[in-house]
C-alpha positions as CSV (number, residue, x, y, z in Angstrom):
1,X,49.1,-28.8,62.7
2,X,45.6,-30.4,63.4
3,X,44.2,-26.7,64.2
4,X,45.1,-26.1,60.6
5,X,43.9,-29.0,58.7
6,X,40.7,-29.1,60.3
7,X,39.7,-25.4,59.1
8,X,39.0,-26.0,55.3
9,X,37.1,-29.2,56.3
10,X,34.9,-27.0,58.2
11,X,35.2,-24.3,55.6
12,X,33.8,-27.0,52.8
13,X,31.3,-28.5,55.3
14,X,30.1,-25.1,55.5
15,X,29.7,-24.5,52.4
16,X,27.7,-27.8,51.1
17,X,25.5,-27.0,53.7
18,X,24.3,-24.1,52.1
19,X,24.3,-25.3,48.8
20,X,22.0,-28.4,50.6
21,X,19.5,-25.7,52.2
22,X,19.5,-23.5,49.3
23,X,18.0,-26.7,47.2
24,X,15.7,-27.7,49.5
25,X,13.9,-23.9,50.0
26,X,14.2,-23.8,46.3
27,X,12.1,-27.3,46.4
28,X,9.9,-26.5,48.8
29,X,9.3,-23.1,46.9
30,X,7.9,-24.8,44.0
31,X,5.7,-27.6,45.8
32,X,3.9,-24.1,47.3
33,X,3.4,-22.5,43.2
34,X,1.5,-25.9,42.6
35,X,-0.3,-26.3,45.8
36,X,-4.2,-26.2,45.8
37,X,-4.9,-22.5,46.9
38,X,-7.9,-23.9,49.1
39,X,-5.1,-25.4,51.3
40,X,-4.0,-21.4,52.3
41,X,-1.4,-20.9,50.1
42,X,-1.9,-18.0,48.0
43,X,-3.6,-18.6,44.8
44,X,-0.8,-18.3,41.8
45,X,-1.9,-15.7,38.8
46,X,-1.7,-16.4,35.4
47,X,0.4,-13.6,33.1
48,X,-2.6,-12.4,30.9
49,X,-2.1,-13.2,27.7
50,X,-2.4,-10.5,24.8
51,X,-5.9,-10.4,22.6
52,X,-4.7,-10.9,18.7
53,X,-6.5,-8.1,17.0
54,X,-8.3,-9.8,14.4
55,X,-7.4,-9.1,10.9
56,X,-10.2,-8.7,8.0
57,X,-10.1,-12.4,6.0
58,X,-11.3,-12.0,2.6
59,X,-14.1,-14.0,1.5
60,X,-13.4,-17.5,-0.2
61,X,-13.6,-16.4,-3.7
62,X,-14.7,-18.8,-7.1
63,X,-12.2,-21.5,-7.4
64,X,-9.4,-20.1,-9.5
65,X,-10.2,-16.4,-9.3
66,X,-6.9,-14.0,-8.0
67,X,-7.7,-13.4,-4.2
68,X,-8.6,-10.1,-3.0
69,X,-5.6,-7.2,-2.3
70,X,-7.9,-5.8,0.2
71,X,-10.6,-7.5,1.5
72,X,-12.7,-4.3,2.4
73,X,-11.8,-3.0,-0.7
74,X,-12.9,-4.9,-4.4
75,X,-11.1,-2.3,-6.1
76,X,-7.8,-2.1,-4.2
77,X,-5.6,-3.4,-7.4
78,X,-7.1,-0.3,-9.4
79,X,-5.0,2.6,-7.6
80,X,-3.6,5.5,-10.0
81,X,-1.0,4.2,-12.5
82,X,-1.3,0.8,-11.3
83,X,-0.5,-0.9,-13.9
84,X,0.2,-4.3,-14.8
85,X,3.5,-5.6,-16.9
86,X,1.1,-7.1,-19.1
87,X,0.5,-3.6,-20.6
88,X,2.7,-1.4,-19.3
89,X,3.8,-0.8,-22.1
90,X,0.6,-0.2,-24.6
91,X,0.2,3.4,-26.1
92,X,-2.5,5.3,-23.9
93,X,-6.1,5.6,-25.9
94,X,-9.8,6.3,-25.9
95,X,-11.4,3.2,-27.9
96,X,-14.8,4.7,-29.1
97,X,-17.2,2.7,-30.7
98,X,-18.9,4.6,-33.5
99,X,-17.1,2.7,-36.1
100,X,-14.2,3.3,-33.8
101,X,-12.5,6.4,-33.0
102,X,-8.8,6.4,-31.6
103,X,-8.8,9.4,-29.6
104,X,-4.9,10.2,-27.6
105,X,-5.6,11.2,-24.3
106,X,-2.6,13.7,-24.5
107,X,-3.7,16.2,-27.6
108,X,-7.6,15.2,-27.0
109,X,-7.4,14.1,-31.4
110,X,-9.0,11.8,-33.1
111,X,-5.7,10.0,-34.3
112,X,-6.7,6.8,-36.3
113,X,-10.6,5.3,-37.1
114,X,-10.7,1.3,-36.6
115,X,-13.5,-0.2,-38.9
116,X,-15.1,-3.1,-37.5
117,X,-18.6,-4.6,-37.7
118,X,-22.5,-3.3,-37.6
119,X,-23.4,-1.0,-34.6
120,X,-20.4,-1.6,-32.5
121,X,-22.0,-1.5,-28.6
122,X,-19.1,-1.6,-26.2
123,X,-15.1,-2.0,-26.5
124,X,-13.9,-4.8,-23.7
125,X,-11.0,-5.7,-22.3
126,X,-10.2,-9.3,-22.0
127,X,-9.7,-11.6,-18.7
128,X,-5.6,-11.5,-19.7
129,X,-6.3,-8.1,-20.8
130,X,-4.3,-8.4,-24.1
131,X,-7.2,-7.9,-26.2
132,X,-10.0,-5.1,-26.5
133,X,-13.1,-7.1,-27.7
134,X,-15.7,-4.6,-29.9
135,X,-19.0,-5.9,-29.5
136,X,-20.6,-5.9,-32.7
137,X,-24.4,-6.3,-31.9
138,X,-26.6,-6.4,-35.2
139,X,-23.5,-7.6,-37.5
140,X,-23.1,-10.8,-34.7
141,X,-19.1,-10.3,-34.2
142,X,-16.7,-9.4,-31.8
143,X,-13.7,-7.6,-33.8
144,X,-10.5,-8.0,-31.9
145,X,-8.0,-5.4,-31.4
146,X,-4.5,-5.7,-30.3
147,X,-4.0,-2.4,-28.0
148,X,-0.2,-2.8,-28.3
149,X,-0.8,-1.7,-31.9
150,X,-3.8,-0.4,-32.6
151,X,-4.2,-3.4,-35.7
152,X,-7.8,-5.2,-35.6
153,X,-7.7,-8.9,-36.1
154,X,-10.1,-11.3,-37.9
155,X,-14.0,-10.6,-36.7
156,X,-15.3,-14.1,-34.5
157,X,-18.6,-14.9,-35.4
158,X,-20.9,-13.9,-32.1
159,X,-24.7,-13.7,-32.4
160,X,-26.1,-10.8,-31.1
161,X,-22.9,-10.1,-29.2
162,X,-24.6,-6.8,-27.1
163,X,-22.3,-6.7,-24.2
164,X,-19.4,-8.9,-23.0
165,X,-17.6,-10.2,-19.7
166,X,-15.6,-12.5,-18.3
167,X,-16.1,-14.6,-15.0
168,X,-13.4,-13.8,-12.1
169,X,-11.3,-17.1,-12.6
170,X,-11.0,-16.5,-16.4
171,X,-12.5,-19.6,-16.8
172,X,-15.2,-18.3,-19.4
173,X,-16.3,-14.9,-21.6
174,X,-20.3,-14.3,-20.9
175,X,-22.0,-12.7,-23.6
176,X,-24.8,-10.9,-23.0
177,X,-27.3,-11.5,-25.8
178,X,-30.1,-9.0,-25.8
179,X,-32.6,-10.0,-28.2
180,X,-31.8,-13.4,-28.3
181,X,-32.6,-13.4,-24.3
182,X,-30.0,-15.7,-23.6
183,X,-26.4,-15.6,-21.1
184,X,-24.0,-17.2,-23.2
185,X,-21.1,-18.8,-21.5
186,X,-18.1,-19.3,-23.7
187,X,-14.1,-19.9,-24.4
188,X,-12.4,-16.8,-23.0
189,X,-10.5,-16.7,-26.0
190,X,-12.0,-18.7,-28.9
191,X,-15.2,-17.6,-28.2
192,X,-16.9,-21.1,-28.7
193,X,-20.0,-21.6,-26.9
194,X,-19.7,-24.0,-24.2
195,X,-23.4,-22.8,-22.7
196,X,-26.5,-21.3,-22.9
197,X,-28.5,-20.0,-20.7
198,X,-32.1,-18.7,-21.3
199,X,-33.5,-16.4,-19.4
200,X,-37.0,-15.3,-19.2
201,X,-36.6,-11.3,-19.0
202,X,-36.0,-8.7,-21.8
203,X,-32.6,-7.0,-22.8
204,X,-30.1,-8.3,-21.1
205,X,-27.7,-5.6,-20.7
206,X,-24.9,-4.9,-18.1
207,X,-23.6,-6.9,-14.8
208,X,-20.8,-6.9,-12.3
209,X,-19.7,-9.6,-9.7
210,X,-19.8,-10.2,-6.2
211,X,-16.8,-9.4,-4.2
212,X,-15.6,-13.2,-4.0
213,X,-16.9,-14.1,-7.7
214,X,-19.2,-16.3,-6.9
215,X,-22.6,-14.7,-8.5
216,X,-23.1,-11.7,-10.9
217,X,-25.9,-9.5,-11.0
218,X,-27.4,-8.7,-14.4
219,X,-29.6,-5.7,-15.6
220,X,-32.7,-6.7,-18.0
221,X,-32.7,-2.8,-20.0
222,X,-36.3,-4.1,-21.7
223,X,-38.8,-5.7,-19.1
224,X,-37.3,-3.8,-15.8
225,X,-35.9,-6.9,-13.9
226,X,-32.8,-7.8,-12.5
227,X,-31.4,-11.7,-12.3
228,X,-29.0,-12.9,-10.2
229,X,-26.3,-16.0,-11.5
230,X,-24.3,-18.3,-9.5
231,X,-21.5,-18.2,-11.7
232,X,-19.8,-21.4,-11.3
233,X,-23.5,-23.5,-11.7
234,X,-24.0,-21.1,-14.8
235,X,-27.9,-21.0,-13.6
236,X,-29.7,-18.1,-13.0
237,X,-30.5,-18.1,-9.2
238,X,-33.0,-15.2,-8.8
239,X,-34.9,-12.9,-10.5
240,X,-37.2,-9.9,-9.6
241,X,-38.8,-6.9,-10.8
242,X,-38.3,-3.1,-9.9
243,X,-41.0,-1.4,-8.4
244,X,-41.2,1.3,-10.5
245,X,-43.6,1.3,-13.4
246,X,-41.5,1.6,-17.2
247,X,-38.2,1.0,-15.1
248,X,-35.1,0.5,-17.7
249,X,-32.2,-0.6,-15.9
250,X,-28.5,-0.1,-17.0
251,X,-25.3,-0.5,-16.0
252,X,-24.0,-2.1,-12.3
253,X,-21.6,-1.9,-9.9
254,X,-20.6,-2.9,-6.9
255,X,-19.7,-0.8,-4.1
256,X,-15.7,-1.4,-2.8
257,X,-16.6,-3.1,0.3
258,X,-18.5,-5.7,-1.9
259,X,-21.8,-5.2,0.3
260,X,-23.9,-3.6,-2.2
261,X,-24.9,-3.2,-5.7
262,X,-26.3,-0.3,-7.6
263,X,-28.0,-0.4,-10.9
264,X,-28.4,3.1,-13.0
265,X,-32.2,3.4,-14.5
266,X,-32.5,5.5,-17.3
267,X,-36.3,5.7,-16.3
268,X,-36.6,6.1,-12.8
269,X,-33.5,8.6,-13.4
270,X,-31.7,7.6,-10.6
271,X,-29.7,4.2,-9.0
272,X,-31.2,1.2,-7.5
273,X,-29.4,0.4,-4.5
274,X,-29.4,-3.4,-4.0
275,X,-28.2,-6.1,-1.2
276,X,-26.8,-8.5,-3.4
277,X,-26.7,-11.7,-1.2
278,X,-30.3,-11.4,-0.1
279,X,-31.6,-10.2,-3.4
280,X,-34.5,-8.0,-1.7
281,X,-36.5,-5.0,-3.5
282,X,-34.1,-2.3,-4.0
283,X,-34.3,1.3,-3.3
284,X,-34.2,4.4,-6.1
285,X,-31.8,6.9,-5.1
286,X,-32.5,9.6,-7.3
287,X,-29.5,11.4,-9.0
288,X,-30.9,13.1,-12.3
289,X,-32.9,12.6,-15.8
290,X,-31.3,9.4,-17.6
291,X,-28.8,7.9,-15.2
292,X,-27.0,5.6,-17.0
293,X,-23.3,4.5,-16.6
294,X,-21.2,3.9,-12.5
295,X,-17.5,3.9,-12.8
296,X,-15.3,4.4,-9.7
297,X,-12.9,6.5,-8.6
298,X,-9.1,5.8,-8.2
299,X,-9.1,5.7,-4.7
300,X,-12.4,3.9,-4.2
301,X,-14.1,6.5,-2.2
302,X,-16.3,8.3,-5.2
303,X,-19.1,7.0,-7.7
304,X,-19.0,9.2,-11.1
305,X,-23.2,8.3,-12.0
306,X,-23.4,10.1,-15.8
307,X,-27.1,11.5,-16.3
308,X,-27.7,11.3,-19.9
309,X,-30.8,12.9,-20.5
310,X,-29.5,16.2,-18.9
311,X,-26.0,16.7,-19.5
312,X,-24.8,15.8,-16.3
313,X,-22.7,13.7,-13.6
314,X,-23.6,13.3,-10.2
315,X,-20.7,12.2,-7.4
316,X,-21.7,9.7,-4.9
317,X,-19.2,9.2,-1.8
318,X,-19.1,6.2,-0.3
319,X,-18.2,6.9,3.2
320,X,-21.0,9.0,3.6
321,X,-23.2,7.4,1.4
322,X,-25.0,10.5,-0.3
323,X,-24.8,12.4,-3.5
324,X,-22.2,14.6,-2.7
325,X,-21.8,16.7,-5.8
326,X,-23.5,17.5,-9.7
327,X,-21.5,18.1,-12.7
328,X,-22.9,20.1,-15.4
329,X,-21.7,19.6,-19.2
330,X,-21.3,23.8,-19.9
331,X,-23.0,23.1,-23.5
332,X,-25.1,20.2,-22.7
333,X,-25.3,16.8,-23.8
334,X,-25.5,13.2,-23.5
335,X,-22.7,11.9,-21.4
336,X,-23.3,8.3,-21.4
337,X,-20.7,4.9,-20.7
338,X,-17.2,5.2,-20.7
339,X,-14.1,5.1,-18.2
340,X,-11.9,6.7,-15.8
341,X,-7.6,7.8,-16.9
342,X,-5.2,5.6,-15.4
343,X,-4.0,8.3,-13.0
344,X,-7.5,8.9,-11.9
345,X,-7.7,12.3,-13.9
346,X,-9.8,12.5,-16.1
347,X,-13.0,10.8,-16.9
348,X,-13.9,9.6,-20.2
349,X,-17.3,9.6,-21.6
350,X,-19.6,9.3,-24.6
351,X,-22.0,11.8,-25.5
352,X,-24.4,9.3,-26.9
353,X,-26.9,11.3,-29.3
354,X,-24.5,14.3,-29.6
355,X,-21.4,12.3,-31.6
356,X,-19.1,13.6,-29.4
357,X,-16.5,12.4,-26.9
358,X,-16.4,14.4,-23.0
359,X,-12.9,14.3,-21.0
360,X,-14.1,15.7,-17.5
361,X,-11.8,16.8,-14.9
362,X,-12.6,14.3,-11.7
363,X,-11.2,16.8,-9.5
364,X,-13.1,19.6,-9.9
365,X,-15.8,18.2,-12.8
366,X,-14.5,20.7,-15.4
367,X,-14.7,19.8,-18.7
368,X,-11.3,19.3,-20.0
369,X,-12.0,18.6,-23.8
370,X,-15.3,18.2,-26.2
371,X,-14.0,15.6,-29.0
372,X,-16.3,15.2,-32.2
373,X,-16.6,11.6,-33.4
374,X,-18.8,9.6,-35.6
375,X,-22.4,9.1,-34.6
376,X,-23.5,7.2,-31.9
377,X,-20.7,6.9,-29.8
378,X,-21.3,4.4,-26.9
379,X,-19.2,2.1,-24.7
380,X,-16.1,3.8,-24.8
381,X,-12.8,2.0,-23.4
382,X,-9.9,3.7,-21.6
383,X,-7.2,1.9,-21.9
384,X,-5.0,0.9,-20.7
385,X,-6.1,0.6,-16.8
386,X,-4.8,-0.3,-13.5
387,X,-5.7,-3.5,-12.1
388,X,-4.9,-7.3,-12.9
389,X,-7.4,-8.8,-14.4
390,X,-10.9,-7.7,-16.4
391,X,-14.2,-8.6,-16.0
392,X,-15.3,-6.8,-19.2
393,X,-17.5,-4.3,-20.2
394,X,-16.2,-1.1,-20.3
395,X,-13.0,-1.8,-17.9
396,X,-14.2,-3.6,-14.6
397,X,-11.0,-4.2,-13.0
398,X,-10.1,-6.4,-9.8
């Protein structure tokens, strides 16, 4: 009897001394992880710890403007049929301001004539892009027109109304008043004047924005000088001259990785190609006799640089940062401002002294269609585009 009740008493004795030992080597383990590796214990590594690849940030835009879709790309929201709900649903049309022509994409017609004010300049797209804004220059009014309908509203009274934009937070319209020498800041929508700015230069003409909205760069057509505004001080922050004798600069644009700007001369037939933020001399590229207009392609890796005193477009790729390509209008002409399809098709231009319209194929720079319009055809607007908001002109979309 006491053989067998001693056994499990062992047994259990056994048994906690394990459990005992097993606690203290785990104990003793752990003092030697923390020990000093000077004292001869071997030194403890640390589990490396995975880099986090760092992601592109996009640059702290104007206060209220729409941040960037892509911050190495300014013109990531204008991809082919793109488009916003806010019209979606308008009929697609060429706005062509002779008087202006109504041309449908589809049948390449002239389908209705809008009558607005003297010498129309340039048909722009609002901010909210509701409203196509006809820049009447010499009769000093912008003529609205509702694109949903085709109808033309009441004419605002605008003096000397030559071009038109709109800052990147929709906060105000700019007008670009060429003769009266001024950059007038005003209600996006009422088109009161809420400032003035003089400027010193000749003929200011066309602009475009830096990538996060915070300065523009404008063209002065007249006296060959470019400013630069900070566009939430409305002040002009820098001004310069090009360094070519008679230059006439035109239109501007910004490349998509919002590093540089180019500027079409008519003059020095080519484009200047500009650092924005340090505002240095620029350098001409040359791409042919009358460069005029820069519009973008859909997939923001082309530059279609119309050359209006020789009938012709020249393709500049970005990536590889050369003229790539030359166009040739088969019967000449004067291809001049206008606008790429919403699919990224066609593009759309003026033929300035020829009172004709030009639908080019961007593929393969055929010319799709040759459409006669009233004289003097100019800033022609496709419409509508992708993107989600405008910053005027022609159809600069972010």
């Amino acid at each position: 009897m006491a053989h067998r009740t001693q056994t499990p008493t062992r047994s259990r004795l056994t048994r906690r001394s394990r459990t005992l030992l097993a606690a203290a080597l785990l104990t003793a383990l752990a003092g030697c992880g923390g020990g000093d590796p000077g004292d001869g214990a071997a030194p403890v590594k640390e589990a490396a710890v995975p880099a986090v690849p760092k992601r592109a940030v996009a640059p702290a835009g104007l206060p209220g403007m729409p941040p960037l879709l892509d911050p190495n790309d300014v013109y990531a929201a204008d991809r082919p049929n793109q488009l916003s709900p806010v019209v979606r649903n308008f009929p697609s049309r060429v706005y062509v301001p002779n008087t202006v022509s109504v041309i449908d994409p589809a049948t390449y017609q002239v389908v209705e004539t809008i009558r607005v004010g003297i010498q129309p300049q340039h048909v722009v797209p609002s901010w909210d892009m509701k409203t196509l804004w006809v820049n009447n220059n010499r009769g000093h009014t912008l003529t609205p027109i509702d694109p949903a309908t085709g109808v033309a509203g009441k004419p605002v009274e605008v003096h000397d109304p030559y071009n038109l934009y709109f800052t990147p937070n929709g906060k105000y319209a700019i007008v670009m008043a060429s003769l009266d020498r001024e950059l007038v800041f005003r209600d996006p929508h009422t088109m009161e004047r809420k400032k003035t700015v003089p400027v010193s230069c000749y003929g200011v003409n066309h602009a475009d924005f830096s990538a996060d909205g915070r300065y523009f760069v404008v063209s002065c057509e007249f006296s060959g000088e470019l400013l630069k505004v900070d566009t939430e001080k409305m002040e002009v922050i820098g001004q310069q001259k090009l360094p070519f004798e008679g230059a006439m600069p035109q239109d501007v644009k910004i490349s998509p990785d919002g590093k540089t700007f180019y500027v079409a001369d008519m003059m020095a037939h080519g484009m200047w190609v500009l650092d924005g933020e340090k505002f240095t001399t620029p350098t001409l590229l040359p791409t042919g006799k009358g460069c005029h207009g820069l519009y973008i392609s859909r997939d923001s890796r082309e530059m279609y640089v119309p050359n209006r005193g020789e009938g012709s477009i020249s393709v500049f790729d970005f990536a590889q940062n050369k003229l790539t390509k030359k166009w040739w209008l088969p019967d000449g002409g004067s291809p001049d401002m206008g606008g790429v399809s919403a699919d990224g098709k066609v593009l759309w231009l003026s033929g300035r002294y020829d009172s004709e319209v030009y639908a080019i194929d961007t593929a393969s720079g055929k010319q799709l269609a040759r459409i006669p319009v009233g004289g003097g055809p100019h800033g022609l607007a496709v419409y509508p585009q992708p993107g989600r908001y405008s910053l005027g002109h022609t159809g600069i979309f972010r």
